[in-house]
VEXPAZA-863331 format. One record per residue: x, y, z of N, C-alpha, C, O, CB in turn. Coordinates in steps of 0.1 Angstrom, whole numbers, plus 2048, in hexadecimal, padded with zeros to 3 digits. Glycine has a CB too. Layout:
REM VEXPAZA-863331
<<X,Y,Z>,<X,Y,Z>,<X,Y,Z>,<X,Y,Z>,<X,Y,Z>> ...
REM end
This chain:
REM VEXPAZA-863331
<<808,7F4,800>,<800,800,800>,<809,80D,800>,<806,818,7FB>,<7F7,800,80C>> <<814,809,807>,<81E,81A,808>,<822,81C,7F6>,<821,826,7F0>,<835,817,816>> <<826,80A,7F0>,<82B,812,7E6>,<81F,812,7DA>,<821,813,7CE>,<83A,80C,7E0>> <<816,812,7DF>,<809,813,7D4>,<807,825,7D4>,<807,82D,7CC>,<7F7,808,7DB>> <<806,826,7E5>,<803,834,7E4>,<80E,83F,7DF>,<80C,849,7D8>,<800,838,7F2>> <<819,83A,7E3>,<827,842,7DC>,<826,843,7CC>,<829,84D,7C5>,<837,838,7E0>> <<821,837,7C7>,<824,838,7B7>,<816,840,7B2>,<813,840,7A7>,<827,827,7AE>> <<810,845,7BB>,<800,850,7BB>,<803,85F,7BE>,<7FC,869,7BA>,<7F3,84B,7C8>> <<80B,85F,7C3>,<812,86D,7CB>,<81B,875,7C3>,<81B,881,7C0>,<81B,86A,7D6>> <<823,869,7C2>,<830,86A,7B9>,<831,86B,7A8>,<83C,86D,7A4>,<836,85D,7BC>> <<825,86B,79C>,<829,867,793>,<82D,869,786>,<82B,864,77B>,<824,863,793>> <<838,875,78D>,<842,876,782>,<857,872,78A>,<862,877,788>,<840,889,77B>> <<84F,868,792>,<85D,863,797>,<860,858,78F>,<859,84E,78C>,<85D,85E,7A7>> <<86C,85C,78C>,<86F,84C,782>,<86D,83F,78C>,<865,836,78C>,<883,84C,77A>> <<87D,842,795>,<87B,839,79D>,<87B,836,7A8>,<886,833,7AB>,<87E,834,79B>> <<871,834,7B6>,<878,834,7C2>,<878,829,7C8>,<875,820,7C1>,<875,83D,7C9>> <<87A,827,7D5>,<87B,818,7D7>,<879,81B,7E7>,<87E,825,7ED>,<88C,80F,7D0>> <<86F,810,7EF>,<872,812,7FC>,<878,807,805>,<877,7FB,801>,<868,817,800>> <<87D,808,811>,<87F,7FB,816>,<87B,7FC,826>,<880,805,82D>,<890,7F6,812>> <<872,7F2,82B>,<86F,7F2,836>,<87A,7EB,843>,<883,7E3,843>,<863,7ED,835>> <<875,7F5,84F>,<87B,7F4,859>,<87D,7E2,85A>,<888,7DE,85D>,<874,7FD,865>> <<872,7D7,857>,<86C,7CA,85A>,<865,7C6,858>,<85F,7CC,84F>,<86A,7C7,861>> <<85F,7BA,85C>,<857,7B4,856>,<84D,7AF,85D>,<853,7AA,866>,<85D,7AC,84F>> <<83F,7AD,85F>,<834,7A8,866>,<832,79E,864>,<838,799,85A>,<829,7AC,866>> <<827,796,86E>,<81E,78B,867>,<812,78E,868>,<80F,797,870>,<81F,77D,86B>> <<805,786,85F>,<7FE,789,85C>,<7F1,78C,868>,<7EC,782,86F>,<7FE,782,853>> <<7EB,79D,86A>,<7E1,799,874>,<7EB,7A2,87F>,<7E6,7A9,888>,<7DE,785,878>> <<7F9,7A1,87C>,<801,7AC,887>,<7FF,7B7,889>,<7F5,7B7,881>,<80E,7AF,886>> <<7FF,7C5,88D>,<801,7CF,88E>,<80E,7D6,88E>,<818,7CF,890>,<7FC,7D1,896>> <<80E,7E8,88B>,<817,7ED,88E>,<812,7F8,88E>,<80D,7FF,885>,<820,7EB,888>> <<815,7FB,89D>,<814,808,8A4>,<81E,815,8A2>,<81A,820,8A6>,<815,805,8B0>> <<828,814,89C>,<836,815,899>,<841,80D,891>,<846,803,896>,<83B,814,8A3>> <<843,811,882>,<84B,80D,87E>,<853,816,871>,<851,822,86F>,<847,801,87D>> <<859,80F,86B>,<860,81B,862>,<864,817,84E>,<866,80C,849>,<871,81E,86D>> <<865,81E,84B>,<86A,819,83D>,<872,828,839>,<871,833,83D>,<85B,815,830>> <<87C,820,830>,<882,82C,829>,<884,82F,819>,<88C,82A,812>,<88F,82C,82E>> <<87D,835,817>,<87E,83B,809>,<889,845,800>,<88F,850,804>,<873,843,808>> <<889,83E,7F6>,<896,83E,7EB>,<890,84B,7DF>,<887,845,7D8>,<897,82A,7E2>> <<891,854,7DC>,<890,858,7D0>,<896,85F,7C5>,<899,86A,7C8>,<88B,85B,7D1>> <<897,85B,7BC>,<8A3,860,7B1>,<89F,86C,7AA>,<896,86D,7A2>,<8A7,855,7A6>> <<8A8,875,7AF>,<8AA,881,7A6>,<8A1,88B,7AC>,<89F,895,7A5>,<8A6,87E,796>> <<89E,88B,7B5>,<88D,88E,7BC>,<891,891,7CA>,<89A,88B,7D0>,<880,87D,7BC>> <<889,89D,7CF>,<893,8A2,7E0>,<883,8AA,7DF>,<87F,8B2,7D7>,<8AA,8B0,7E0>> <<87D,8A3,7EE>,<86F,8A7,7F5>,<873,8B5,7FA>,<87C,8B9,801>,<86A,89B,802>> <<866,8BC,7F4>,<86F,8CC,7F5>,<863,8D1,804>,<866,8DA,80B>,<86C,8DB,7E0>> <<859,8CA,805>,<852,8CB,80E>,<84E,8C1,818>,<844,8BA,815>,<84A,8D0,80A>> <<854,8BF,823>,<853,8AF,826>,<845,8AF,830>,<841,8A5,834>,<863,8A7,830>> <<83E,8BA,832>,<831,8BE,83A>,<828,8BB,82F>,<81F,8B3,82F>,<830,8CD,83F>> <<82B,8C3,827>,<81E,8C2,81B>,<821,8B2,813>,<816,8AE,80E>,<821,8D2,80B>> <<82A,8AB,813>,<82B,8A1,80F>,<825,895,81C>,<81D,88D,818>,<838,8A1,80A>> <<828,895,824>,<81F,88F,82F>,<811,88F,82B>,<80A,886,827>,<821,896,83D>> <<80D,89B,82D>,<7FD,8A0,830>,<7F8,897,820>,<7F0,88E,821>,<7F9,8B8,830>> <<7FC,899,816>,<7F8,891,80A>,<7FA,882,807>,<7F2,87C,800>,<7FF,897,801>> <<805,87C,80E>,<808,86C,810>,<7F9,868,81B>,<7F0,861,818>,<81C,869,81A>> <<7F9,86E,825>,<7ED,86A,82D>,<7E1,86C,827>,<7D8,863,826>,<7EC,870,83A>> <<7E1,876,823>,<7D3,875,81B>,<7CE,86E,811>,<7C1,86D,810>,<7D2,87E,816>> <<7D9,867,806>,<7D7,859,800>,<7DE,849,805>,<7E1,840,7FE>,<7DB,85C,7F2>> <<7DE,84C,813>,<7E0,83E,815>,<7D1,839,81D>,<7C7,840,81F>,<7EF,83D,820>> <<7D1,82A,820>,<7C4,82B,822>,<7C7,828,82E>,<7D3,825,831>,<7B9,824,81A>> <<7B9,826,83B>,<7B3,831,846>,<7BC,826,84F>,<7BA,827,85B>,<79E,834,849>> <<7C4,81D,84B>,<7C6,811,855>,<7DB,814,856>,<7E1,80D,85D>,<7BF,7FD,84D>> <<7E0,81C,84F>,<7ED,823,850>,<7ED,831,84D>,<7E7,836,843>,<7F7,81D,847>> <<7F8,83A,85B>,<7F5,841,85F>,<805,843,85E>,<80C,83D,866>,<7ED,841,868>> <<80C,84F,852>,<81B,851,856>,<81A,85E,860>,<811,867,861>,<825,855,847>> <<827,85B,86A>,<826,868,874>,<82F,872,870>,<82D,87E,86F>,<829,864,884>> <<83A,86B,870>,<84B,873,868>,<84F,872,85B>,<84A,86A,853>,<85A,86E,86D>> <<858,879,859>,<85F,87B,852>,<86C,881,856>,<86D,88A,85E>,<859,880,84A>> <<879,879,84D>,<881,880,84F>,<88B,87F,849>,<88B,873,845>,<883,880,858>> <<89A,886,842>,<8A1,887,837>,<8AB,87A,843>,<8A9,879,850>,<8A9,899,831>> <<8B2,872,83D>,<8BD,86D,844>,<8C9,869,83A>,<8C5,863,82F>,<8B8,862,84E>> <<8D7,86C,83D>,<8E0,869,830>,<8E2,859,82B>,<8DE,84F,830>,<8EE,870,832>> <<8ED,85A,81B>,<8EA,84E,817>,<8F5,841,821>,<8F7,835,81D>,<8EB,850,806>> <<8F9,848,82C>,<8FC,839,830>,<8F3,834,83C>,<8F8,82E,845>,<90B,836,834>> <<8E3,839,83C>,<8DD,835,843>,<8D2,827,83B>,<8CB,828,831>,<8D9,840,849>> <<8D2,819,845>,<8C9,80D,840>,<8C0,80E,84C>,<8C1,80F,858>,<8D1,7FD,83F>> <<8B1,80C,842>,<8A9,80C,84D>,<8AB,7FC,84E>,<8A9,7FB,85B>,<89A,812,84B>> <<8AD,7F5,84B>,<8AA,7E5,84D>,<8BB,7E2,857>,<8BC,7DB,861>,<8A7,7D9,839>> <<8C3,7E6,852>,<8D3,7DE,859>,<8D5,7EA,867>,<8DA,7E7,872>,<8E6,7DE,848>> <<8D0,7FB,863>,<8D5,804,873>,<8CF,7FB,87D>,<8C6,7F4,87F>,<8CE,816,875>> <<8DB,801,884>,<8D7,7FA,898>,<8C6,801,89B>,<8C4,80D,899>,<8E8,806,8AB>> <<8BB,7F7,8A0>,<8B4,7FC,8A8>,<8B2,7F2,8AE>,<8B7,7E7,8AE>,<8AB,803,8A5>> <<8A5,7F6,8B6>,<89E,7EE,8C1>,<88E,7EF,8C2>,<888,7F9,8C6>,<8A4,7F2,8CE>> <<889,7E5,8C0>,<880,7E0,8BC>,<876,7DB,8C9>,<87A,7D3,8D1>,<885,7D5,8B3>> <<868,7E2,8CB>,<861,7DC,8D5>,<851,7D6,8D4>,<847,7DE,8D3>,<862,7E5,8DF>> <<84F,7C8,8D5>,<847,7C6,8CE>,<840,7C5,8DD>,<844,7C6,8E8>,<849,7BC,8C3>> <<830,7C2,8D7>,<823,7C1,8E5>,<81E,7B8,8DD>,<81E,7B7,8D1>,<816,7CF,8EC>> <<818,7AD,8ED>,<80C,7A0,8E7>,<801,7A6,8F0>,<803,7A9,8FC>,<80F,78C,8EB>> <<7F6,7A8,8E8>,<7EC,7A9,8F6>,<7E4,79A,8F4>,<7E3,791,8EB>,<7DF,7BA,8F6>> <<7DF,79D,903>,<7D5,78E,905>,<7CD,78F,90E>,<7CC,79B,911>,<7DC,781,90A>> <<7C6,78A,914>,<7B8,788,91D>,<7B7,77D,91A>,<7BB,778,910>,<7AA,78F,91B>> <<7B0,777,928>,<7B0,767,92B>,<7A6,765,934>,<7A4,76F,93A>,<7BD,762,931>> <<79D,759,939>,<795,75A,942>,<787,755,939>,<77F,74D,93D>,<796,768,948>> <<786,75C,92D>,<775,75F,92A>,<775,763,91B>,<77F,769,917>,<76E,76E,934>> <<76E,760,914>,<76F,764,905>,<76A,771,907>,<764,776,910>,<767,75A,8F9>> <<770,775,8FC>,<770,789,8FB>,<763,78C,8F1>,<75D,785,8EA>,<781,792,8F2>> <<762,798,8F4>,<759,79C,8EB>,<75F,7A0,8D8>,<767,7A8,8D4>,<752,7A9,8F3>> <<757,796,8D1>,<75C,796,8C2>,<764,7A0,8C0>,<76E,79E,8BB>,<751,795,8B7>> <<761,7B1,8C4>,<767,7BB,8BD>,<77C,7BA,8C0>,<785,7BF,8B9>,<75D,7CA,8C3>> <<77B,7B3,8CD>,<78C,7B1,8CC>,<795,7AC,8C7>,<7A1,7AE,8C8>,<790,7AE,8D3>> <<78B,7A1,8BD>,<793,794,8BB>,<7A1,79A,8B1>,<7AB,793,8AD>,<788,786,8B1>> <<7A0,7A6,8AE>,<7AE,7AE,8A3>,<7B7,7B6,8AE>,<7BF,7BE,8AB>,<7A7,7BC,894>> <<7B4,7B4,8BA>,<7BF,7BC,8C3>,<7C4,7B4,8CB>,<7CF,7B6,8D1>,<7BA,7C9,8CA>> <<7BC,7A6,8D0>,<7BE,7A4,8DB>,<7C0,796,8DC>,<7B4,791,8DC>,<7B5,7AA,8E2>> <<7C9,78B,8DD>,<7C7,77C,8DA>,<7C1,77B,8EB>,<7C4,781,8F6>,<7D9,771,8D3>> <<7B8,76E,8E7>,<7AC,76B,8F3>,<7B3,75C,8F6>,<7B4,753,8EE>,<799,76B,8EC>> <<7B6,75D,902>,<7B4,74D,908>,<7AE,747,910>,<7B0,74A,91C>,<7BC,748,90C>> <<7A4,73D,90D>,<796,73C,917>,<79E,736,924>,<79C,73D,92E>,<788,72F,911>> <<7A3,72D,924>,<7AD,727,92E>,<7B1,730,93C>,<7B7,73B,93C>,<7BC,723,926>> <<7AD,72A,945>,<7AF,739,952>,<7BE,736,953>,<7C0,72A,955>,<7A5,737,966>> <<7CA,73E,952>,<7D5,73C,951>,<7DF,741,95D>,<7DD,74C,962>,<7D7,73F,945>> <<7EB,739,962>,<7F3,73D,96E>,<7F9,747,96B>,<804,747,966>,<7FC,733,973>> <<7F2,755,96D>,<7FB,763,968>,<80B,761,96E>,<817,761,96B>,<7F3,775,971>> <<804,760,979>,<813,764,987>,<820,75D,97E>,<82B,762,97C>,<810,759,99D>> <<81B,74C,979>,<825,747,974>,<82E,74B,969>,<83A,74B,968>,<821,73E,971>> <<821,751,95D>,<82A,755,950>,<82F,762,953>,<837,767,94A>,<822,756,942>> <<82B,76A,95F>,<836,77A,95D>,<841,772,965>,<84B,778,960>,<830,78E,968>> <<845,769,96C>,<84C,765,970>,<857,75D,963>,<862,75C,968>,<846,75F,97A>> <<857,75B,95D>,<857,74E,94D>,<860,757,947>,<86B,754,943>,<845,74B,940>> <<859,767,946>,<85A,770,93B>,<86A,773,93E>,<872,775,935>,<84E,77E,93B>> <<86E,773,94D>,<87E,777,950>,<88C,769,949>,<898,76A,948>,<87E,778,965>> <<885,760,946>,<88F,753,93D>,<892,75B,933>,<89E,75D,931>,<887,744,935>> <<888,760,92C>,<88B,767,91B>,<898,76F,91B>,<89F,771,911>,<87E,774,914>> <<89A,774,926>,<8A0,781,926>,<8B0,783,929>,<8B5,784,934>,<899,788,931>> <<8B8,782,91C>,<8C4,780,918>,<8C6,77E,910>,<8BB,77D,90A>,<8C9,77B,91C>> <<8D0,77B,909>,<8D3,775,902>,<8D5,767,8F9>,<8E1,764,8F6>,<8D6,778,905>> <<8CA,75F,8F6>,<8C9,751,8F2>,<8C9,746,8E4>,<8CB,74D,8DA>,<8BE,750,8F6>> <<8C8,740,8E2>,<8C5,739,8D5>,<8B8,735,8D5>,<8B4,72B,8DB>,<8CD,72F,8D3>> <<8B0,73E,8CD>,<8A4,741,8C9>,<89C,736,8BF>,<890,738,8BD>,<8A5,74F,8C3>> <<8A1,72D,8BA>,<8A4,725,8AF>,<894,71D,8B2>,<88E,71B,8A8>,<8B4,71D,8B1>> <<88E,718,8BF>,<882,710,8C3>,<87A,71C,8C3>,<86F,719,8C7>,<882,706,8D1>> <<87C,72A,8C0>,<873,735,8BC>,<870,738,8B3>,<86B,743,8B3>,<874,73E,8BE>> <<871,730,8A5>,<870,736,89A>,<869,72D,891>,<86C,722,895>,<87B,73B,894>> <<861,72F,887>,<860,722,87E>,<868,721,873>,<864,718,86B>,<854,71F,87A>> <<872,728,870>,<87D,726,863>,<88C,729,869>,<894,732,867>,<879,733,855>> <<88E,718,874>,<899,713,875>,<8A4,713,86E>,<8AA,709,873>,<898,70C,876>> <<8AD,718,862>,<8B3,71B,859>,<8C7,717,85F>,<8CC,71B,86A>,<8AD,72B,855>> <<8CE,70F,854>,<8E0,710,85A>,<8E5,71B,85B>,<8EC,71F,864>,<8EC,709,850>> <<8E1,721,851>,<8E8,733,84E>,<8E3,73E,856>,<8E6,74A,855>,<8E4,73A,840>> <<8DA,739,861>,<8D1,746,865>,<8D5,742,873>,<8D3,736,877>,<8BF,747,861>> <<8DE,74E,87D>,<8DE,74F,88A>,<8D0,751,88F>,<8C8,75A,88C>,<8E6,759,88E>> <<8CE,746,89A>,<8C1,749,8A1>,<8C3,74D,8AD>,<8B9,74C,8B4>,<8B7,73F,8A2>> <<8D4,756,8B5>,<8D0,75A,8BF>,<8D0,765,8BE>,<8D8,76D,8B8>,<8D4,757,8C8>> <<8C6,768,8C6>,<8BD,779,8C8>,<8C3,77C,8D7>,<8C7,773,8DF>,<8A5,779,8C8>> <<8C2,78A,8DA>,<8C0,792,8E7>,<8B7,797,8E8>,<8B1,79E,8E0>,<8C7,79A,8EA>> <<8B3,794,8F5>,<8A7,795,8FA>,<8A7,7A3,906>,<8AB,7A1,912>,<8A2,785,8FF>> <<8A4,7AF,903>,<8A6,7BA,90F>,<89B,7B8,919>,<89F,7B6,924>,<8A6,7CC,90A>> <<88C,7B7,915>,<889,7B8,920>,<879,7AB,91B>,<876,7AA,90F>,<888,7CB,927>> <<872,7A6,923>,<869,79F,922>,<863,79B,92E>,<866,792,935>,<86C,796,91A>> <<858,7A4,92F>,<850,7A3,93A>,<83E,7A7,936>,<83A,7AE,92C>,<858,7AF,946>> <<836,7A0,93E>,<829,7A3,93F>,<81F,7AC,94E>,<81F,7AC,95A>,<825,793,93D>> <<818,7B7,940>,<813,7BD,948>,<805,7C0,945>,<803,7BF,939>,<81B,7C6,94B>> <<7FA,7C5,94E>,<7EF,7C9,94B>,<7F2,7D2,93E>,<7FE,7D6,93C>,<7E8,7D0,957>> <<7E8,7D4,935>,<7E4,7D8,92A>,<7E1,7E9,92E>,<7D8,7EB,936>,<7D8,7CD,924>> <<7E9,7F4,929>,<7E9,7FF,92C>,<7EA,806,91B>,<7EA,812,919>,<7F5,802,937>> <<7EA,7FA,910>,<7EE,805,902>,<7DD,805,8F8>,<7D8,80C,8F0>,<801,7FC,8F6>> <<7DB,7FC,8FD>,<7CE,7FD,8F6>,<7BE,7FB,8FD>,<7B9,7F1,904>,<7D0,7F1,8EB>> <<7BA,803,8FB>,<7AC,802,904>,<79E,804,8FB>,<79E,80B,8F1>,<7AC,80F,911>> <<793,7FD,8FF>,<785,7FF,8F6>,<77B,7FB,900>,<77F,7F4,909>,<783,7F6,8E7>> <<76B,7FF,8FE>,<764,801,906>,<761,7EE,905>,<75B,7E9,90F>,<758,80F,901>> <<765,7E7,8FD>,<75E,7DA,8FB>,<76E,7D2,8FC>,<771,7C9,8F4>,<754,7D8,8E9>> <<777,7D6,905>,<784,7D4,907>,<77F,7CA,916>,<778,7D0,91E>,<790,7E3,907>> <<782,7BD,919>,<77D,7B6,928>,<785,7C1,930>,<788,7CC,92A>,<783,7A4,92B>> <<787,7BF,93B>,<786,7CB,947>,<793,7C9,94C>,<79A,7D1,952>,<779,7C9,955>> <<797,7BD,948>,<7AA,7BA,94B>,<7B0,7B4,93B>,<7AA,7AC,934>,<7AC,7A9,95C>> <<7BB,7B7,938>,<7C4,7B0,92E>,<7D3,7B5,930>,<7D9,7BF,934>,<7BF,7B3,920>> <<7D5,7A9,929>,<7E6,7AE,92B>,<7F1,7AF,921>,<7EF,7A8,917>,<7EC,7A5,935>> <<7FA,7B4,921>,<806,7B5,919>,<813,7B1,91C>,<81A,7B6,925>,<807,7C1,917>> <<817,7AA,914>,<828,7A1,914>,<82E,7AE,90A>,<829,7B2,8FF>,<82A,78A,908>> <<83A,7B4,910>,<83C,7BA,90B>,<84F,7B4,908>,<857,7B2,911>,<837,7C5,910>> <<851,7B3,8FB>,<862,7B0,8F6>,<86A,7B9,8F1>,<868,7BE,8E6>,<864,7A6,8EC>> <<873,7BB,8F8>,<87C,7BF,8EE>,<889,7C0,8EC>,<891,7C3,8F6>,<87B,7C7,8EB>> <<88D,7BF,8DF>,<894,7BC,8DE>,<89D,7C6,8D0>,<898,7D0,8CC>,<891,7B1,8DF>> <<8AD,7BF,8C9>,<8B0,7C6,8BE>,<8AA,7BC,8AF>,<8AB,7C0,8A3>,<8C1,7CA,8BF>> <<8A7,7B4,8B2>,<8A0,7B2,8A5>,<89D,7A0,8A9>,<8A2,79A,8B2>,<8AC,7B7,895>> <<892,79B,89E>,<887,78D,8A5>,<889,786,899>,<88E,78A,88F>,<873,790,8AB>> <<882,779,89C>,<885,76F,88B>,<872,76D,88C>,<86A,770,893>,<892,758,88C>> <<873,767,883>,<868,766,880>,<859,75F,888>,<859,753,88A>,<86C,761,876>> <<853,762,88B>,<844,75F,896>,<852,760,8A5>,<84A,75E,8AF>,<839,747,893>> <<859,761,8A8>,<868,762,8B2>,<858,765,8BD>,<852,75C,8C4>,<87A,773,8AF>> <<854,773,8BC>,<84A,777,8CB>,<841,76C,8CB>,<840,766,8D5>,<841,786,8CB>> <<83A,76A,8C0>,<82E,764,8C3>,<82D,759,8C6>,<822,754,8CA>,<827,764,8BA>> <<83F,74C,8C5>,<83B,744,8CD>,<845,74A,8D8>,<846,741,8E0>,<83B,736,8CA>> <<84A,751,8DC>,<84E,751,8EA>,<83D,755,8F2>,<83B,74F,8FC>,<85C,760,8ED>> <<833,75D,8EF>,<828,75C,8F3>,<81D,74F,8F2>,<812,74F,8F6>,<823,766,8EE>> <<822,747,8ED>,<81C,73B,8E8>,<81F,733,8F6>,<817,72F,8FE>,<823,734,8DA>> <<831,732,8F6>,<838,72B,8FF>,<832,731,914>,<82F,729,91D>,<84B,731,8FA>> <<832,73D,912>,<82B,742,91D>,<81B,742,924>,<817,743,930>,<82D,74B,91A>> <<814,73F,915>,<80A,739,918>,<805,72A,920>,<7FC,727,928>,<808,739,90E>> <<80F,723,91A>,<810,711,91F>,<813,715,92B>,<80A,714,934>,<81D,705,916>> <<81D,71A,92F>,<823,721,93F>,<815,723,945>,<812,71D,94F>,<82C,733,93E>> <<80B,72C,93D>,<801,72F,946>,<7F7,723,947>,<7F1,721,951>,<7FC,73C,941>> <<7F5,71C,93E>,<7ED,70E,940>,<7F9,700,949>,<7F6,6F4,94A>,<7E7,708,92C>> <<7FE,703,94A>,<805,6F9,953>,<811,6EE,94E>,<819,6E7,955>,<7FA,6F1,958>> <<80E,6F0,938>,<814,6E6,936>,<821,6E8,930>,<826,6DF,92A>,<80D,6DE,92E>> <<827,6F1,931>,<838,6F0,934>,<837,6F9,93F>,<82E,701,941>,<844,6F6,928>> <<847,6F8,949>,<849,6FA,952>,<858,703,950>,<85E,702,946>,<848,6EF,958>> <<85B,708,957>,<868,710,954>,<874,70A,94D>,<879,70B,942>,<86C,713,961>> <<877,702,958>,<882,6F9,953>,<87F,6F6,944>,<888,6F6,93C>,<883,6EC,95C>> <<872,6F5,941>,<86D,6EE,92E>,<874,6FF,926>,<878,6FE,91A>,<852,6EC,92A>> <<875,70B,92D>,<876,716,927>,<886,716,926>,<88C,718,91C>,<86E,721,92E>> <<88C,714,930>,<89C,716,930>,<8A0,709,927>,<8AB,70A,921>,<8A5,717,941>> <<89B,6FF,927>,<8A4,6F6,921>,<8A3,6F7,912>,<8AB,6F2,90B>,<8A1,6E9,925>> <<896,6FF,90E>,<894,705,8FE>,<89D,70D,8FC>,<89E,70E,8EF>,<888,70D,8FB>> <<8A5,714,902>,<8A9,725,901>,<8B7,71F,8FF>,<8BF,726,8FA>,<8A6,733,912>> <<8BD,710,903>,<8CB,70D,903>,<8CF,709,8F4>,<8C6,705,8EB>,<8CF,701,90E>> <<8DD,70A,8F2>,<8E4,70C,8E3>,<8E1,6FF,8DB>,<8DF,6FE,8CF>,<8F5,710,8E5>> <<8E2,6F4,8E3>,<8DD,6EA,8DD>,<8D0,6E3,8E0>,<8D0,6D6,8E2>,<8E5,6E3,8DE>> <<8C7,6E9,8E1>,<8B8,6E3,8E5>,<8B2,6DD,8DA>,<8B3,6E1,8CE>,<8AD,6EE,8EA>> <<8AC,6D4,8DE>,<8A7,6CC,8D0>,<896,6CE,8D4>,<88D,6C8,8CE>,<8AE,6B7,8D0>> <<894,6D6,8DE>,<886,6D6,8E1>,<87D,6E1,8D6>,<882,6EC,8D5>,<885,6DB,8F2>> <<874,6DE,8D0>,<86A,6E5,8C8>,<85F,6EB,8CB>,<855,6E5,8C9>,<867,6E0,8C1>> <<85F,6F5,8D0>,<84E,6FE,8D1>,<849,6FE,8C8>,<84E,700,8BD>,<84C,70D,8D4>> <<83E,6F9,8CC>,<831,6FA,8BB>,<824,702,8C0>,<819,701,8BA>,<82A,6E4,8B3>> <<823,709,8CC>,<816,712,8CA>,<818,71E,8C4>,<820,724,8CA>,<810,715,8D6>> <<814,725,8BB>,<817,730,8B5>,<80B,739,8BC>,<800,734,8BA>,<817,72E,8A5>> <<80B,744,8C4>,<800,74B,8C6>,<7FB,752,8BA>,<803,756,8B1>,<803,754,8D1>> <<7EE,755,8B8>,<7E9,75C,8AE>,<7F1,76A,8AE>,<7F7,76E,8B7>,<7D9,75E,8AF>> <<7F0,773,89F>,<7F4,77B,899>,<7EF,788,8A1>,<7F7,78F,8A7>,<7F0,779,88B>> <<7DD,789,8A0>,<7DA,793,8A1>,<7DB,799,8B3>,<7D6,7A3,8B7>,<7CE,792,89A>> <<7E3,792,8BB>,<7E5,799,8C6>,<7F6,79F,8C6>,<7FD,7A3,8D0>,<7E0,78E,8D2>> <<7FA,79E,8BA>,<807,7A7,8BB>,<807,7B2,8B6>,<7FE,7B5,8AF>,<811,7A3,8B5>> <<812,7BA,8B9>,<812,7C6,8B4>,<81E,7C9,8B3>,<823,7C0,8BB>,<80C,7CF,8BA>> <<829,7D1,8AE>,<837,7DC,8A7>,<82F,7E6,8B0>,<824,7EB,8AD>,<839,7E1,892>> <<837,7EA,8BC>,<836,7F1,8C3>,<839,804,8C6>,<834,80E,8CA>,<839,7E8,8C8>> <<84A,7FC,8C0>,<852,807,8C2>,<85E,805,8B9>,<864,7FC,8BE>,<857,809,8D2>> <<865,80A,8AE>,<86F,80A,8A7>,<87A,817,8AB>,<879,823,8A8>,<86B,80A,898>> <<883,80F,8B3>,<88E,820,8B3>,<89E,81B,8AF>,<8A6,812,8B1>,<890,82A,8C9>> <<89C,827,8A8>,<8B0,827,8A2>,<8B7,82B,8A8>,<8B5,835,8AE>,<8B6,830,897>> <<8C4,823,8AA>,<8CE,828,8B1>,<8D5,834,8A8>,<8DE,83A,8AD>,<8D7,81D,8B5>> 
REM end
């Protein structure tokens, strides 16, 4: 959609090209994220008036906030940042239909105390490799992990929102693929009883042969926060 609308904005640009900060999965959100645009021969003489016109033909579900010149040895995909993603959830009781795109529901009454407890394993440095589903020889799977903890739900609220939910919040400098969704998968089972800690550290070691296969659903994630070093 960015470069549908660009080549609508734009069309006497020969050529531009954009490249995003990352990549989602389907049903994710992003509250924050970034792309950087390329254009040849071509220098935005008004980057206000060019905002106000990009929003105006993008449609009602992306919203650019900034803009900004940065030189050419800046990558948005390889510069240092740090990345913070949110799962929300509610548990206890099925929700009312209008959440089911913000909020993943687990009917299962679940051991909170346990999984904010769970959430401090993540947190370091590990081999992420039983977190991903495209196990690959060439692809390092260990990630750092800065912070991963669960807390009441303070970023999103609605009148048909249940009266308690909560948020796993991660982050880190960069994730592999579904990486959060099963570490929230993995936290889940924590909260139904059927792995136990020890099942979590022995995943996290360099040679674990152990496999997580719950994937939590999509639509309770979100791209939280993108910042450049």
């Amino acid at each position: 959609m960015l470069s549908k609308t660009l080549g609508f904005i734009l069309p006497d640009e020969s050529v531009y090209k954009i490249l995003g900060s990352g990549r989602t999965d389907a049903k994710v959100s992003a509250l924050d994220t970034a792309f950087e645009l390329f254009l040849e021969g071509h220098q935005i003489s008004d980057p206000t008036d060019f905002l106000a016109l990009f929003n105006r033909n993008l449609p009602p579900d992306i919203r650019v906030t900034a803009i900004k010149t940065v030189n050419e040895d800046f990558n948005v995909i390889q510069h240092s940042k740090l990345k913070e993603y949110i799962y929300l959830f509610s548990f206890g009781e099925k929700n009312h239909p209008f959440c089911a795109p913000f909020l993943a529901n687990i009917i299962d009454v679940l051991d909170l105390e346990a999984m904010m407890e769970a959430t401090n394993l993540f947190v370091g440095t590990h081999d992420f490799k039983a977190y991903t589903s495209r196990v690959r020889a060439q692809v390092n799977n260990v990630r750092t992990i800065n912070r991963c903890e669960i807390l009441k739900n303070d970023l999103l609220k609605a009148n048909f929102f249940p009266e308690t939910s909560y948020a796993l919040h991660v982050e880190g400098t960069g994730f592999m693929r579904y990486q959060i969704r099963m570490i929230m998968g993995a936290l889940i089972q924590v909260g139904q009883g059927i792995l136990g800690f020890s099942d979590i550290e022995a995943s996290l070691l360099p040679n674990s042969n152990i496999e997580m296969t719950f994937v939590a659903p999509g639509s309770g994630l979100l791209l939280n926060r993108v910042d450049f070093r």
